[in-house]
N, C-alpha and C positions, 0 to 999 in steps of 0.2 A: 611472381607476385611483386607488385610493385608497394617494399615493405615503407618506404618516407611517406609516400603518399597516404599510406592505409594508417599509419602511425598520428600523423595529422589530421587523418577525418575522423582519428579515436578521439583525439581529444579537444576536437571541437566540438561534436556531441555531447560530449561529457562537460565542457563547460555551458553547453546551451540550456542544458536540462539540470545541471547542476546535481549530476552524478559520477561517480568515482569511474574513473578511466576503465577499470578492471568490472563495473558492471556493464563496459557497453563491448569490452572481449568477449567475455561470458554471452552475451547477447551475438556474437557472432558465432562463436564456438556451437551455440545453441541451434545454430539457423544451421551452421554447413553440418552439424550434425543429421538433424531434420530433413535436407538436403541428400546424403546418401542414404539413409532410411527410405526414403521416397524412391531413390531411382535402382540400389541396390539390395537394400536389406526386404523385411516384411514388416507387414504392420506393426504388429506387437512387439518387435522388438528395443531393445533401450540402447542406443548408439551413442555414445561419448566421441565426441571431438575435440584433440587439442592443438590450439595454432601458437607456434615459434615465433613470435615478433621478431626474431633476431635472425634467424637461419628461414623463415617463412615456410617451413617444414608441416605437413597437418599428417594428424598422425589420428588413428580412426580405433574405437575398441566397442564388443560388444556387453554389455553391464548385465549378469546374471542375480538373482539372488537365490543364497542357498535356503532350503527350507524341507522341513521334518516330513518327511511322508503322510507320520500320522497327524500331520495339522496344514494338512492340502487334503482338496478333491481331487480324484482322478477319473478321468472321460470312462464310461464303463466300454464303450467301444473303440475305444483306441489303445487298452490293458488286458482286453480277453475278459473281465469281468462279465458274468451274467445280466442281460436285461432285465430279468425279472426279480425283485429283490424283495416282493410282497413277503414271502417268508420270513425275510428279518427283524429284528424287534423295532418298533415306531418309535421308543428314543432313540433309536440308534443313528438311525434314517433322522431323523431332524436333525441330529446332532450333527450329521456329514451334511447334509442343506447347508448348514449355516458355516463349513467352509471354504475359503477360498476355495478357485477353482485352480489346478494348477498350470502351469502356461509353460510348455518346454524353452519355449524364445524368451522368456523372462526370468525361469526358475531354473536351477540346478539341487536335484536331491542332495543331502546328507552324505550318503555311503559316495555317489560319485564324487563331490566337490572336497572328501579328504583325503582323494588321490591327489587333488591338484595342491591342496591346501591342507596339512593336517592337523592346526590348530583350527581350522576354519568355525566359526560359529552361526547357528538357525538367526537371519536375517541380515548373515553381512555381503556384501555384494563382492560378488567375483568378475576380474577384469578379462577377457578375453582379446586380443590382437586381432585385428580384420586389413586385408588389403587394402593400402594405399589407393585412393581415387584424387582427381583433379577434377573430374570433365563430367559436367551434371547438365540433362535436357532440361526443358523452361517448366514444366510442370512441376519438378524440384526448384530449382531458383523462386519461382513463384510461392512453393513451399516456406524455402529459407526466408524468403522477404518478411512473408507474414509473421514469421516467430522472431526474426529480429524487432519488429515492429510491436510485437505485444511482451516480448523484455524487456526493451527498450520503456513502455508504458508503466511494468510493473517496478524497473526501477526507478521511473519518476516519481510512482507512488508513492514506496515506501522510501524514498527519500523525502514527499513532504510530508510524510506522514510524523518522518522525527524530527523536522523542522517545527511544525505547528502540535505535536502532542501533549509539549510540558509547556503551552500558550496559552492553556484555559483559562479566562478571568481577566483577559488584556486587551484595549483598545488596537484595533485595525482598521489600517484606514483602506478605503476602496473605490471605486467604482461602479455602479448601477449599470449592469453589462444585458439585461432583459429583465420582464415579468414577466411573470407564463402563472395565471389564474391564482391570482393576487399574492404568489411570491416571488420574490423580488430575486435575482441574481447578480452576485456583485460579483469584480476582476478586481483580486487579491491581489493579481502581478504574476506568480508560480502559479496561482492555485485560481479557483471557483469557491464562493460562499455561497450560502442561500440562504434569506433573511425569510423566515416562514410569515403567511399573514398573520397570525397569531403572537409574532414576536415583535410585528411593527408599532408603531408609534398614530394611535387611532386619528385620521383625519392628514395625517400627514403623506402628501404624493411626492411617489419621483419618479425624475426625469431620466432618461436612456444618455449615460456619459454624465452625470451628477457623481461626485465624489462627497463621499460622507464617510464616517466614522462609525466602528460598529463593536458590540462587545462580544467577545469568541465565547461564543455559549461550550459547546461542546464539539469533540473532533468523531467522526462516527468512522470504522475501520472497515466496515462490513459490506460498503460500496465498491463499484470498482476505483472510484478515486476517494482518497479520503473525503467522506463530506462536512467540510466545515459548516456550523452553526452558529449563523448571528441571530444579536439582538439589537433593538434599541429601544425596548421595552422592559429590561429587566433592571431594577433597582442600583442592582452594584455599575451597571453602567455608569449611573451618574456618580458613584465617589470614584469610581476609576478616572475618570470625565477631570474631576475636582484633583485631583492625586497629579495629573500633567497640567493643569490649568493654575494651581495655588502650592506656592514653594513651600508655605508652611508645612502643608500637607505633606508634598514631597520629602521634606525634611524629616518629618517625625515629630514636629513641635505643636502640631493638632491633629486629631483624630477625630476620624468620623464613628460614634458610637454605632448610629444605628438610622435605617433610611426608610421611609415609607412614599411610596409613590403611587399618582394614579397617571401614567404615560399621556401625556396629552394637555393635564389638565393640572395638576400639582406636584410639586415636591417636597415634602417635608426631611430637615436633615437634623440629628441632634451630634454634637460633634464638642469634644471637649478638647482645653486644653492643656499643655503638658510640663508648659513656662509658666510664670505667674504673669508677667512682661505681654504676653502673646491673646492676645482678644480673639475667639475660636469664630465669632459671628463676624466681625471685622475682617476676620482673616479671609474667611469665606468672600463677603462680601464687600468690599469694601468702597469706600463712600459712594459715588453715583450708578458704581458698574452693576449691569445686570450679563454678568459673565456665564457662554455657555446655555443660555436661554435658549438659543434656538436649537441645540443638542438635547433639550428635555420630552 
């Protein structure tokens, strides 16, 4: 294994995507594990892989968990239990329904797992050793590609997901990247926003590669990428607007009390100030400028 090379395409990934070196090993370790599961384990099994950046060593284990007899199902035809169970009491039988089923490739009972382990406790995982592989056919690589490819994605997520979490409430600026049935898709740079039509600015169009400014409504997790929420309809917009636009503001020597907007068409702001020196409607506006106007 050609370890310089492989150490350098770790952490150009990792600067590409703007994640932690150690999420895009974990992203390999995840694939060449994937990989002998495909060519030599079984399905259901859980295969841990760990690779040696320094000695280039991969070293392979099978991941059990221990768990209580009486809080697993067990196959009635693969234990000698009888098929017919109508005799038993009906909460008993729903009671066993509802759990797990047990999986020898997954699971190790109780009584066996404190031969290996005698502190062992019901849901800690036990490591097992498996043979050294190198040499995997293409229907495993093809395997491995696609799960490096989808860690690789989830660590882009949640990496913008804690970039842009604690951002709610802040101007971003973008790029108008598509509409698709009157909402708008901007290029944040890392990420995709989506200005809902309900969140735009009534009468106002844009163009494909229009850069505008927008206010991070809300970050949604529940996506497969986090979905960021613009506005440029929503009132706080415009003193966030005012806050980068007007030093007083920035400063702290006027405040905006309180805002009423209809997007499109007015903006009312009441704003006091905090110096005696400092004129809050001056500050705002000051002599001819109609500052930010076309942001309203």
């Amino acid at each position: 294994m050609d370890l310089k090379n492989l150490k350098r395409a770790v952490e150009q990934i990792a600067q590409e995507k703007n994640i932690e070196p150690e999420a895009v090993i974990n992203a390999i370790e995840s694939a060449i594990a994937a990989a002998y599961r495909k060519e030599y384990g079984k399905r259901g099994e859980i295969i841990k892989a760990e690779l040696n950046l320094k000695t280039g060593e991969l070293k392979f284990w099978q991941i059990k968990t221990a768990v209580d007899e009486n809080l697993v199902r067990i196959e009635a035809d693969k234990h000698g239990f009888p098929e017919d169970r109508s005799g038993l009491n009906a909460d008993i039988h729903t009671d066993e329904e509802s759990l797990p089923l047990y999986n020898p490739d997954r699971h190790i009972l109780m009584e066996e797992a404190k031969q290996i382990k005698s502190d062992v406790q019901p849901g800690e995982d036990l490591e097992f050793p498996l043979e050294e592989r190198e040499e995997f056919g293409r229907i495993a690589s093809q395997a491995a590609k696609q799960v490096i490819l989808q860690k690789l994605r989830e660590a882009e997520r949640e990496s913008i997901r804690k970039e842009y979490q604690n951002r709610e409430g802040e101007i971003l600026s973008g790029a108008v990247q598509r509409i698709e049935r009157g909402n708008v898709y901007v290029d944040l740079g890392r990420a995709t926003g989506i200005l809902f039509y309900n969140e735009t600015i009534p009468g106002e169009h844009y163009r494909i590669g229009e850069r505008l400014r927008f206010y991070l409504l809300a970050v949604q997790e529940e996506t497969k990428m986090p979905g960021l929420i613009l506005s440029r309809s929503h009132p706080k917009f415009v003193s966030k607007l005012f806050e980068l636009e007007v030093p007083e503001i920035h400063e702290g020597l006027v405040e905006i009390k309180a805002i009423a907007r209809e997007a499109g068409s007015r903006t009312k702001i009441a704003a006091v100030s905090k110096t005696e020196n400092v004129d809050p409607i001056g500050s705002c506006f000051p002599g001819k400028s109609l500052i930010l106007m076309e942001d309203f």
